[in-house]
Structure formats: C-alpha cells, structure tokens
PyMOL CGO cylinders between C-alpha atoms (Angstrom):
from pymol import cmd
from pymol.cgo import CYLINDER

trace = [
    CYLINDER, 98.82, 70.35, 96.68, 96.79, 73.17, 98.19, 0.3, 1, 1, 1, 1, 1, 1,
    CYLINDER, 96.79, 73.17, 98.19, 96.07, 70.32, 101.68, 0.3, 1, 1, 1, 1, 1, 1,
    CYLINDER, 96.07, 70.32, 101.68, 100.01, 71.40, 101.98, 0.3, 1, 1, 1, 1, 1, 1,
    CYLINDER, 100.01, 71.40, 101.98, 99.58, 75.19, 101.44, 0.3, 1, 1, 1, 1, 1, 1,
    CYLINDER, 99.58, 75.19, 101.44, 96.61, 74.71, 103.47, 0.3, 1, 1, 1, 1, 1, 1,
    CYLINDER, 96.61, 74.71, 103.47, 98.62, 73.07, 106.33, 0.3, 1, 1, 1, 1, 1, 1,
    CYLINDER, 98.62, 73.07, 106.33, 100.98, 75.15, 106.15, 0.3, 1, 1, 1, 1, 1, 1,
    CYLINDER, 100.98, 75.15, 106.15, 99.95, 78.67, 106.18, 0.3, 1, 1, 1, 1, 1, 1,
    CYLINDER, 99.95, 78.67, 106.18, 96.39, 78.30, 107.11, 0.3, 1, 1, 1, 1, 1, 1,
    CYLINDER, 96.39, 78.30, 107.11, 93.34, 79.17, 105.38, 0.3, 1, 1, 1, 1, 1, 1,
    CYLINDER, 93.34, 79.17, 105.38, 91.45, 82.27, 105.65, 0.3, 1, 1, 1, 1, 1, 1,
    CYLINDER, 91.45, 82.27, 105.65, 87.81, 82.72, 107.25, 0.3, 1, 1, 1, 1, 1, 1,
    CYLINDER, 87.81, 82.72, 107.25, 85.47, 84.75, 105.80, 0.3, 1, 1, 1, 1, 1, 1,
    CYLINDER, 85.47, 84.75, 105.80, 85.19, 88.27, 107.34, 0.3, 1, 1, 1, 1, 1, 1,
    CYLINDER, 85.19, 88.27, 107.34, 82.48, 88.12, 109.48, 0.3, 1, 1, 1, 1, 1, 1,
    CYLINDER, 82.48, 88.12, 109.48, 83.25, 91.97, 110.53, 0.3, 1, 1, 1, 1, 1, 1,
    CYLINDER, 83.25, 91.97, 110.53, 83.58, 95.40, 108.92, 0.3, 1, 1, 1, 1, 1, 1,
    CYLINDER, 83.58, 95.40, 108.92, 84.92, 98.74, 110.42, 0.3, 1, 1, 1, 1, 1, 1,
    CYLINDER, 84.92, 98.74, 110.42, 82.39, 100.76, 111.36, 0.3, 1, 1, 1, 1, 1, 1,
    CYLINDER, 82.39, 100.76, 111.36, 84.04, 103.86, 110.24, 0.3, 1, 1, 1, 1, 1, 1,
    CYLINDER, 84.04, 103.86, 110.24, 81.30, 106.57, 111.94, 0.3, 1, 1, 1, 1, 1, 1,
    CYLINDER, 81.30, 106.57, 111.94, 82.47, 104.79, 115.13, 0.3, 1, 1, 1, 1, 1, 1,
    CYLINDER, 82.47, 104.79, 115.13, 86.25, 105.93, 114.67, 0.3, 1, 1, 1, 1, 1, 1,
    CYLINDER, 86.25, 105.93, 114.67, 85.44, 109.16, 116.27, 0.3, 1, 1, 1, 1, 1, 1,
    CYLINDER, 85.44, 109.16, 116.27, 86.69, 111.53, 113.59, 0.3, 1, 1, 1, 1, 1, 1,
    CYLINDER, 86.69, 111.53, 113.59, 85.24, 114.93, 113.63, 0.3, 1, 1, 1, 1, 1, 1,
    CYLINDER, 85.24, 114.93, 113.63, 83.42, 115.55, 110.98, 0.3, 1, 1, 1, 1, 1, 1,
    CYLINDER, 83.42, 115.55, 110.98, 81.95, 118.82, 111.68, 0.3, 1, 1, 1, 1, 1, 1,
    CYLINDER, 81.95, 118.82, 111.68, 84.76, 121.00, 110.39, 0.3, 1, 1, 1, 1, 1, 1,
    CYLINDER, 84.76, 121.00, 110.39, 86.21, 118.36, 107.31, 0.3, 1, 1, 1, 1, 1, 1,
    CYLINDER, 86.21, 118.36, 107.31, 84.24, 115.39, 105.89, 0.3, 1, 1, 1, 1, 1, 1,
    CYLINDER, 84.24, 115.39, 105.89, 86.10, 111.98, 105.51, 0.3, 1, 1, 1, 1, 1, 1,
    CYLINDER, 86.10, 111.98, 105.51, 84.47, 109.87, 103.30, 0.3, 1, 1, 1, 1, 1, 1,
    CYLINDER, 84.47, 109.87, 103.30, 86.52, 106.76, 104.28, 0.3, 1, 1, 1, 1, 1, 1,
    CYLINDER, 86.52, 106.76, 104.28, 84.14, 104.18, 102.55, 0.3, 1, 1, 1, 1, 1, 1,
    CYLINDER, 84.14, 104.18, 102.55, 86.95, 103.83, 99.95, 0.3, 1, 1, 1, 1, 1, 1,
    CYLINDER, 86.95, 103.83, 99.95, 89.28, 102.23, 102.14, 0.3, 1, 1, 1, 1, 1, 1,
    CYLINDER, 89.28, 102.23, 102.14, 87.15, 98.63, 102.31, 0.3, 1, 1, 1, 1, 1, 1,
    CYLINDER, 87.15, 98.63, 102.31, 86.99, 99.22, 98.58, 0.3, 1, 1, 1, 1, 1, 1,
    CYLINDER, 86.99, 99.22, 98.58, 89.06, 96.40, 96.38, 0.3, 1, 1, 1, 1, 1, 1,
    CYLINDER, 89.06, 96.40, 96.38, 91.72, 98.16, 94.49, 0.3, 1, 1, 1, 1, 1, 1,
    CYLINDER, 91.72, 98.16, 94.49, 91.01, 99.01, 90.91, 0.3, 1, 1, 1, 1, 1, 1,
    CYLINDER, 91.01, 99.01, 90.91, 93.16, 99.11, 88.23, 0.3, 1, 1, 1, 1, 1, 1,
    CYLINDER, 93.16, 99.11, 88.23, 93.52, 103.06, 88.02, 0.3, 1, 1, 1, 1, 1, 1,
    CYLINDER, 93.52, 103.06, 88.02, 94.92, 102.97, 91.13, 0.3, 1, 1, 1, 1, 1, 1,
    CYLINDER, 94.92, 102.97, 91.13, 96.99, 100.40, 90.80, 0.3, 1, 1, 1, 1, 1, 1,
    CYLINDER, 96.99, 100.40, 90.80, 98.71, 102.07, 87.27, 0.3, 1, 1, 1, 1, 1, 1,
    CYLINDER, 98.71, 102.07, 87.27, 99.33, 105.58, 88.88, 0.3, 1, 1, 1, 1, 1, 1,
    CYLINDER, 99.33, 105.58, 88.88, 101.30, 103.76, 92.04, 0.3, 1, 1, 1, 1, 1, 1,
    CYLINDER, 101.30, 103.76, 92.04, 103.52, 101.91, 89.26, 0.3, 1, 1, 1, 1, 1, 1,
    CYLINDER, 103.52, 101.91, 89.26, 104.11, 105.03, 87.07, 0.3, 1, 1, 1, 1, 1, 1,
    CYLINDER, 104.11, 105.03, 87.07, 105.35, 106.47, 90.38, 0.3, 1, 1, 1, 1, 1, 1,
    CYLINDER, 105.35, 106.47, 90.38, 107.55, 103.74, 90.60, 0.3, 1, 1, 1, 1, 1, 1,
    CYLINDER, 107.55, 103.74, 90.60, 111.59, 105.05, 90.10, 0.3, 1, 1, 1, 1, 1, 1,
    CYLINDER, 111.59, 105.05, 90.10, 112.33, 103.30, 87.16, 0.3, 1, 1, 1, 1, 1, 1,
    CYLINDER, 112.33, 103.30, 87.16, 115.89, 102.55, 87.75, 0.3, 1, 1, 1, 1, 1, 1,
    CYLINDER, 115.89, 102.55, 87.75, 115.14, 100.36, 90.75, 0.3, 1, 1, 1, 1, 1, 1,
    CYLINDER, 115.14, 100.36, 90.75, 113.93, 96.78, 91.75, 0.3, 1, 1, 1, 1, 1, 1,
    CYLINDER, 113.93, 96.78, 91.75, 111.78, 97.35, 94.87, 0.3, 1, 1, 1, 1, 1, 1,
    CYLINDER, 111.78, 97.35, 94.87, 112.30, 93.44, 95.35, 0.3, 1, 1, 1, 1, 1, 1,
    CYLINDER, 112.30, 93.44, 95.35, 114.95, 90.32, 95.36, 0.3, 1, 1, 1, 1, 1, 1,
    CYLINDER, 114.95, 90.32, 95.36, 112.85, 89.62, 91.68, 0.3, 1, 1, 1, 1, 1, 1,
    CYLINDER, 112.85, 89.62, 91.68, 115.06, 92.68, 90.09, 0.3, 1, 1, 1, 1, 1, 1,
    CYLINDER, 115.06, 92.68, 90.09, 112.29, 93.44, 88.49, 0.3, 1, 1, 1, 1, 1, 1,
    CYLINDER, 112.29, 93.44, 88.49, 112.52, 97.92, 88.01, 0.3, 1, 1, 1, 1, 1, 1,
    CYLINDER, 112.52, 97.92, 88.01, 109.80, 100.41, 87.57, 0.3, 1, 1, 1, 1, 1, 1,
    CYLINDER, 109.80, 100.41, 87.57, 110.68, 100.46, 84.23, 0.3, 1, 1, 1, 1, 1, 1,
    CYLINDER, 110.68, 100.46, 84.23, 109.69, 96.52, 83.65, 0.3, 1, 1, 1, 1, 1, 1,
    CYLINDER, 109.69, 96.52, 83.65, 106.64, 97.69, 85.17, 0.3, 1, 1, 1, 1, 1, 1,
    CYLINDER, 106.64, 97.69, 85.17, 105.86, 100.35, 83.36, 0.3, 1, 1, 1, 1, 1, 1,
    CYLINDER, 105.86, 100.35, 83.36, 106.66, 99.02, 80.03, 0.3, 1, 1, 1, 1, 1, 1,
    CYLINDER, 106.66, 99.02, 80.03, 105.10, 95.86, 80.15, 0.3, 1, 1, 1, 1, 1, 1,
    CYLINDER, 105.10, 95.86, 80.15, 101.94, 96.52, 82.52, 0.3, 1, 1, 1, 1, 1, 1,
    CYLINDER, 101.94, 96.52, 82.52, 99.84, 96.24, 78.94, 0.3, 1, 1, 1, 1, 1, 1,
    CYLINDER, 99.84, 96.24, 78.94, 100.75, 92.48, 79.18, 0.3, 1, 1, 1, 1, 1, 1,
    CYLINDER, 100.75, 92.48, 79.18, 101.14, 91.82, 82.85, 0.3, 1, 1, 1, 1, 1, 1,
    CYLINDER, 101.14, 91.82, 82.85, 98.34, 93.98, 84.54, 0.3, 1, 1, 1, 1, 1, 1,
    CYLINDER, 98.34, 93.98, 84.54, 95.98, 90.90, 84.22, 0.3, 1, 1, 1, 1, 1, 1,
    CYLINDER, 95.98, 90.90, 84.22, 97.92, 88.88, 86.21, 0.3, 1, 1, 1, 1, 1, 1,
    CYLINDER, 97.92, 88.88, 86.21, 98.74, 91.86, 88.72, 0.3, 1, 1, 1, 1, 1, 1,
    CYLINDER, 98.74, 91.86, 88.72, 95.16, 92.23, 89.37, 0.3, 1, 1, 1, 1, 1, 1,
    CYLINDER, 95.16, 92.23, 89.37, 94.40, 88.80, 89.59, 0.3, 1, 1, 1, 1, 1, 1,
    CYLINDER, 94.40, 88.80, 89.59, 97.13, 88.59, 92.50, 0.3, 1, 1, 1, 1, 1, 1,
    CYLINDER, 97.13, 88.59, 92.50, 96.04, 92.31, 94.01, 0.3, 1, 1, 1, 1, 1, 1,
    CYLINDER, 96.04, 92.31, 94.01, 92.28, 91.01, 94.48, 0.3, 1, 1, 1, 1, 1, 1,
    CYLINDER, 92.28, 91.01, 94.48, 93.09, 87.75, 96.42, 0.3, 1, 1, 1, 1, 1, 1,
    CYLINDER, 93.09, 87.75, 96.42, 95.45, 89.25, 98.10, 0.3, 1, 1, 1, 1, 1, 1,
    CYLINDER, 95.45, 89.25, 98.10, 92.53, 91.86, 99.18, 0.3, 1, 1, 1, 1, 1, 1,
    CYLINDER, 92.53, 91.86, 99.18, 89.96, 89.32, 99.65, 0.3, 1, 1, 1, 1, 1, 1,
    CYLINDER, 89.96, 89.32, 99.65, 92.12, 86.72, 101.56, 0.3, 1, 1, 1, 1, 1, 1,
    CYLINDER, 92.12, 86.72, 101.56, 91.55, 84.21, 98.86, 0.3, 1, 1, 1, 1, 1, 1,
    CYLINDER, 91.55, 84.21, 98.86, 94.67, 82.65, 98.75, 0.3, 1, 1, 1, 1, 1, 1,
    CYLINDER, 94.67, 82.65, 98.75, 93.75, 79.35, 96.66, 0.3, 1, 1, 1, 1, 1, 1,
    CYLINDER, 93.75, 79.35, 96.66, 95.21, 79.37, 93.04, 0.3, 1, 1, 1, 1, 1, 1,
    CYLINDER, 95.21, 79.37, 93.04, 98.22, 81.35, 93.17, 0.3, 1, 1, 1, 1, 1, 1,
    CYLINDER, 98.22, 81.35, 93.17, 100.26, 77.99, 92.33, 0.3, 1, 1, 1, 1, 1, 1,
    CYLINDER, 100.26, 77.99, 92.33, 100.67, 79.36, 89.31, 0.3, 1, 1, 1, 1, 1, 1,
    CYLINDER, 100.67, 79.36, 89.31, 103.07, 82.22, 90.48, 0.3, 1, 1, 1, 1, 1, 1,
    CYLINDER, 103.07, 82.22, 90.48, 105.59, 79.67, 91.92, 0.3, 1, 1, 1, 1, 1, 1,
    CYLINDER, 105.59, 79.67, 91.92, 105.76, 77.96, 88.32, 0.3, 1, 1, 1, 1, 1, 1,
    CYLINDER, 105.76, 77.96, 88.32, 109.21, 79.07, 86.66, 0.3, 1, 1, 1, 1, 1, 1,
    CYLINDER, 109.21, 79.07, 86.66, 110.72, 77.65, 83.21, 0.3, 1, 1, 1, 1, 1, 1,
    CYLINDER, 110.72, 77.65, 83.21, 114.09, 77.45, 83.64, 0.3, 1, 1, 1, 1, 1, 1,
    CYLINDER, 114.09, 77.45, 83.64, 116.58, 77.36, 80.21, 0.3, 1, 1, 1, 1, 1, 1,
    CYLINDER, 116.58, 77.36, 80.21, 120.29, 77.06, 80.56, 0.3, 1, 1, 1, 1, 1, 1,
    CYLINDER, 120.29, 77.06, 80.56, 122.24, 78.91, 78.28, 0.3, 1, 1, 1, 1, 1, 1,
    CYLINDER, 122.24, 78.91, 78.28, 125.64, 77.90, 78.32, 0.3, 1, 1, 1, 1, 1, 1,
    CYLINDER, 125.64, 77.90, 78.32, 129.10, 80.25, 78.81, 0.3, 1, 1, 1, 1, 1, 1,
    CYLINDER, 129.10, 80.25, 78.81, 131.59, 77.96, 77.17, 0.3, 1, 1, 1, 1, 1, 1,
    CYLINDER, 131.59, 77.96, 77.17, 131.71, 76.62, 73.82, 0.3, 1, 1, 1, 1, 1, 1,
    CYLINDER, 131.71, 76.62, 73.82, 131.42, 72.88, 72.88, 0.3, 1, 1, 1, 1, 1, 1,
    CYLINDER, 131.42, 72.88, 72.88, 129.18, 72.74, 76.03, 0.3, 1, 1, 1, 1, 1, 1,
    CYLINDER, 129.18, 72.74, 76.03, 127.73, 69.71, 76.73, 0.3, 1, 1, 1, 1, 1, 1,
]
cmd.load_cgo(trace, "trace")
C-alpha cells in the first residue's frame, strides 16, 4: 500500500540543507533575533495555546470539527495530533494510513428499516 502512496505523491529526501539564519542579513545590532526556534519541531505547548485560540463555534475544515471539539477533547486526541504535527515537520510521511481509516455505522431514519 505505501508503493501506491509512494507513486503517487512521492517520497521525501532527507534534508541535506539548513538555513543559515546569520546569513539572512538581519541587523542585529539594535534588536537580537534568536531565530533558532524556527527549525525547532513543534512541541506540545505550542501546539495547545494555538487550539485554545481556536473560535470555538467554528470548523476551520470540511471535517466540521470546531474549536470547541478541540479544546474539549485534546486530553484524548493530542497524541495523535502530535504524532501527525511531527511527520508532517519532518517530511516523514510513511504511516499516516491510519488517518484515512473511518468506521462507518448506519443508523437508520425510518422505522421497520431493513
């Protein structure tokens, strides 16, 4: 299955490069920018204040899923958010199969269904 994925989007190369952030030419005589913190993974601190921002009336995506999902269920789900956050960060794309799996139960609208 992931020779398909594989196929199909491509598979990511290790970075061979960084940024050389003294080499962006920011001044640093009069303000220092400690930038280092942009290469950084993302940790989970940072990742709960961004979803307590979150307006929780809204779905920021086709999922409908609001802010307020978010919020109330990131004890349970912030695993998994993390999980997805870091290979998304380190272009290690292998294994999310697991986000495409769905369980699907009809629940029927008319009585004596069948």
């Amino acid at each position: 299955m992931d020779d398909f994925y594989d196929k199909l989007l491509g598979t990511s190369e290790p970075r061979e490069h960084t940024i050389n952030l003294l080499e962006l030419g920011i001044p640093t005589h009069t303000h220092t920018h400690d930038l280092a913190d942009l290469d950084s993974p993302f940790m989970e601190e940072e990742v709960w204040l961004t979803i307590k921002q979150l307006p929780s009336d809204k779905a920021l995506d086709p999922d409908g899923f609001t802010g307020h999902f978010y919020k109330a269920c990131w004890s349970i789900i912030k695993n998994d958010i993390m999980v997805a956050i870091s290979a998304v960060w380190s272009r290690k794309l292998r294994g999310l199969g697991p986000l495409n799996t769905t369980y699907i139960t009809l629940i029927t609208k008319k009585e004596n269904a069948e």
